[in-house]
C-alpha positions in Angstrom: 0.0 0.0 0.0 3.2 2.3 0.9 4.5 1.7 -2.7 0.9 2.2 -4.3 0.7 5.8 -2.6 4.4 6.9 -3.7 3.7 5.8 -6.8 0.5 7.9 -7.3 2.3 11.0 -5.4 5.0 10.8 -8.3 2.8 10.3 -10.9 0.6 13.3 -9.5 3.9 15.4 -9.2 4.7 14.6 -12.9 1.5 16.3 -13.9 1.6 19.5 -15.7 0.4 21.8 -13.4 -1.8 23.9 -15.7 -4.5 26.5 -14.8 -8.2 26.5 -16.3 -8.2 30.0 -18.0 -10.8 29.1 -20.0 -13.1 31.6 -18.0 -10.7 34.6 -17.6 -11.9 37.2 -15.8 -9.8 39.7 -16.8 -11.1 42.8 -17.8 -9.2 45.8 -18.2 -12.1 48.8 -17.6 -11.6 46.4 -13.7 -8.4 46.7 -12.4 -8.8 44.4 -9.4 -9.8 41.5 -12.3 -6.3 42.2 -13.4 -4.4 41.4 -10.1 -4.9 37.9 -11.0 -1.7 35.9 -11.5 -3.0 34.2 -14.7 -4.2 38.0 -16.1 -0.4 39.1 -15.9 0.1 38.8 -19.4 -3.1 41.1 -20.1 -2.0 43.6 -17.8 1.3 43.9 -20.1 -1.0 44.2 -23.3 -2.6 46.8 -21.5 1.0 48.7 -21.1 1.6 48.6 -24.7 1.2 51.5 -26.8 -2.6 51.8 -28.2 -1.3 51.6 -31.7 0.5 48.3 -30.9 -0.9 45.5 -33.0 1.1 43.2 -31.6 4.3 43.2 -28.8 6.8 41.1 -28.2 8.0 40.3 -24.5 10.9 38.3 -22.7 9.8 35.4 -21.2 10.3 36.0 -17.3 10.3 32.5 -16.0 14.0 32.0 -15.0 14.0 28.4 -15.9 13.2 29.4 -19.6 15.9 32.1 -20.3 16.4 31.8 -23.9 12.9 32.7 -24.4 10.4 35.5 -26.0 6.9 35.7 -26.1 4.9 37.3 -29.0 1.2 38.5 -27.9 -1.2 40.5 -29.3 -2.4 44.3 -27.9 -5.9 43.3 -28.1 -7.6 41.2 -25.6 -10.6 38.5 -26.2 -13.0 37.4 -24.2 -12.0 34.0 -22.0 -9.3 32.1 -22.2 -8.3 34.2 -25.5 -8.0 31.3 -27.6 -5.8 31.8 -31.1 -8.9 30.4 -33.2 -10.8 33.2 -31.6 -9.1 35.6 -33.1 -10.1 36.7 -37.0 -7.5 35.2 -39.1 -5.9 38.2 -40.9 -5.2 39.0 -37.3 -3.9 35.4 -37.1 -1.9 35.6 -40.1 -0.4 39.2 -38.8 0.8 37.9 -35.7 2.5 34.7 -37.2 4.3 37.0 -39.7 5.2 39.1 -36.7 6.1 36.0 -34.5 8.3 34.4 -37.5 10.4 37.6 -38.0 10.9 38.1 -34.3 12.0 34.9 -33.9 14.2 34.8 -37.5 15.6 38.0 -35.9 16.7 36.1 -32.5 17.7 32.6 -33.7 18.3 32.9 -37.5 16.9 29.5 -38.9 16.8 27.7 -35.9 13.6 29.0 -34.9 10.4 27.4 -33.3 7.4 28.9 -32.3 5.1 27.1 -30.0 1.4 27.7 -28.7 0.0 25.7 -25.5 -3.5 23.9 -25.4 -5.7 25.7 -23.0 -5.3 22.5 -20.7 -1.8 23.3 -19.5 -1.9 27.7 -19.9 -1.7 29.0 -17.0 -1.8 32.9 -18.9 -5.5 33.9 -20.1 -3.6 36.1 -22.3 -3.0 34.2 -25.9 0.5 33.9 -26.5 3.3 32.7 -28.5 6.4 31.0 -27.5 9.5 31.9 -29.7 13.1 29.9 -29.1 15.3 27.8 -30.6 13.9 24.3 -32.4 14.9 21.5 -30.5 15.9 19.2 -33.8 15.4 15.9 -31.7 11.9 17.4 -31.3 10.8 16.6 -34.3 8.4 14.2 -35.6 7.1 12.4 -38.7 3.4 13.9 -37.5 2.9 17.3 -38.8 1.6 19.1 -41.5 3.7 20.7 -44.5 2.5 24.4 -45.3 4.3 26.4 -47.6 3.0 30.1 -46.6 2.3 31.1 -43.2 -1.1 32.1 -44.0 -1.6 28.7 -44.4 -0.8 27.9 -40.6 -4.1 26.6 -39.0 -5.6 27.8 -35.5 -6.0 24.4 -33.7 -9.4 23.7 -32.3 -7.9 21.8 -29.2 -4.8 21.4 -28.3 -1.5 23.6 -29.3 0.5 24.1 -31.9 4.2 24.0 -32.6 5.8 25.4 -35.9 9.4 25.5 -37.3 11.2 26.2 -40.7 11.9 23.4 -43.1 12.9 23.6 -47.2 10.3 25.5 -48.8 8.2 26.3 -45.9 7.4 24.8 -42.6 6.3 22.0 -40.5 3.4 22.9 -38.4 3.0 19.8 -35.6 -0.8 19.8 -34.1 -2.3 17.8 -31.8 -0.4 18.4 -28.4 -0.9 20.2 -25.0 2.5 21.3 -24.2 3.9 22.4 -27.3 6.6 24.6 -25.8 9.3 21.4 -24.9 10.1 21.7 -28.7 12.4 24.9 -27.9 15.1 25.2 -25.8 14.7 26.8 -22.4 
C-alpha cells in the first residue's frame, strides 16, 4: 500500500500543473480583475502603446531564459484562444512571430502555442526559441506560406522552418518542450 501511494504522489507530481483559464476574468475597464496571476500577461497588453498590433515580451520565467513571447495588444473574451481571433489578425501575428523569432535565432527557430489545458496565462501567447531538432516528428503538417498555418481547435500548436516552408506539428498540449529553455 506504501509503494501504491508513492507511486500515485509521483505520478501526481509529474502532472503538468496547468491552470483552467478558459473563463478569464480579466477585464481591463476592472483593475482588481487584473491582479490575477494568470491575467499578468493582459495587464502587459494593457501597457503597450494603443497603436501596438502586436508586442513582443521576454519570457520571465527564469527556468526558460532563452525565451520570448509574442502577444497581441488586443484582448478576447475567456481564455483568448488563437482560433478566436479573426485570421488576418492570425496571419499578422505569425508574420510578426516568424520575423521576431528569424531575428533572434536565425533559422533555428520554433514557435510554440500551448492547449488551453496546461496555460496557466489567459492572455493568448506565442512562444518563440530555438527548435529542438530531436523534437521533431514524422506527425505534422507541410504548409508552404504562413497564411496557411491553422488555429488548432484543441490542443496547441508548434511550428518551425523546413525547405520550402514549414512544418506545423498539431495535436499536443504542451507544445513549448520543442524549444530550448
Amino acid at each position: 500500500m506504501r509503494l501504491l501511494m508513492k507511486a500515485a504522489l509521483c505520478l501526481w507530481l509529474a502532472a503538468p500543473l496547468g491552470a483552467d483559464v478558459s473563463q478569464c476574468a480579466c477585464d481591463p475597464s476592472k483593475p482588481e480583475t487584473m491582479q490575477a496571476r494568470n491575467c499578468s500577461l493582459c495587464a502587459e497588453a494593457e501597457k503597450q502603446p494603443g497603436g501596438a498590433e502586436f508586442f513582443l515580451l521576454k519570457d520571465i520565467n527564469p527556468r526558460k531564459p532563452n525565451r520570448w513571447l509574442a502577444l497581441p495588444r488586443a484582448h478576447r473574451p475567456g481564455a483568448h484562444e488563437l482560433r478566436d481571433y479573426p485570421k488576418p489578425v492570425r496571419d499578422a501575428l505569425w508574420r510578426f512571430a516568424v520575423q521576431a523569432a528569424r531575428e533572434k535565432f536565425g533559422d533555428e527557430w520554433g514557435i510554440a502555442y500551448n492547449g488551453s489545458e496546461v496555460r496557466t496565462q489567459c492572455h493568448m501567447h506565442l512562444h518563440i526559441g530555438r527548435f529542438v531538432r530531436a523534437a521533431e516528428t514524422g506527425r505534422f503538417l507541410f504548409v508552404r506560406r504562413l497564411e496557411d498555418i491553422p488555429a488548432p481547435e484543441a490542443g496547441g500548436l508548434w511550428v518551425h522552418p523546413v525547405a520550402g516552408g514549414y512544418h506545423v506539428h498539431l495535436g499536443e498540449q504542451i507544445t513549448e518542450t520543442a524549444l530550448v529553455r
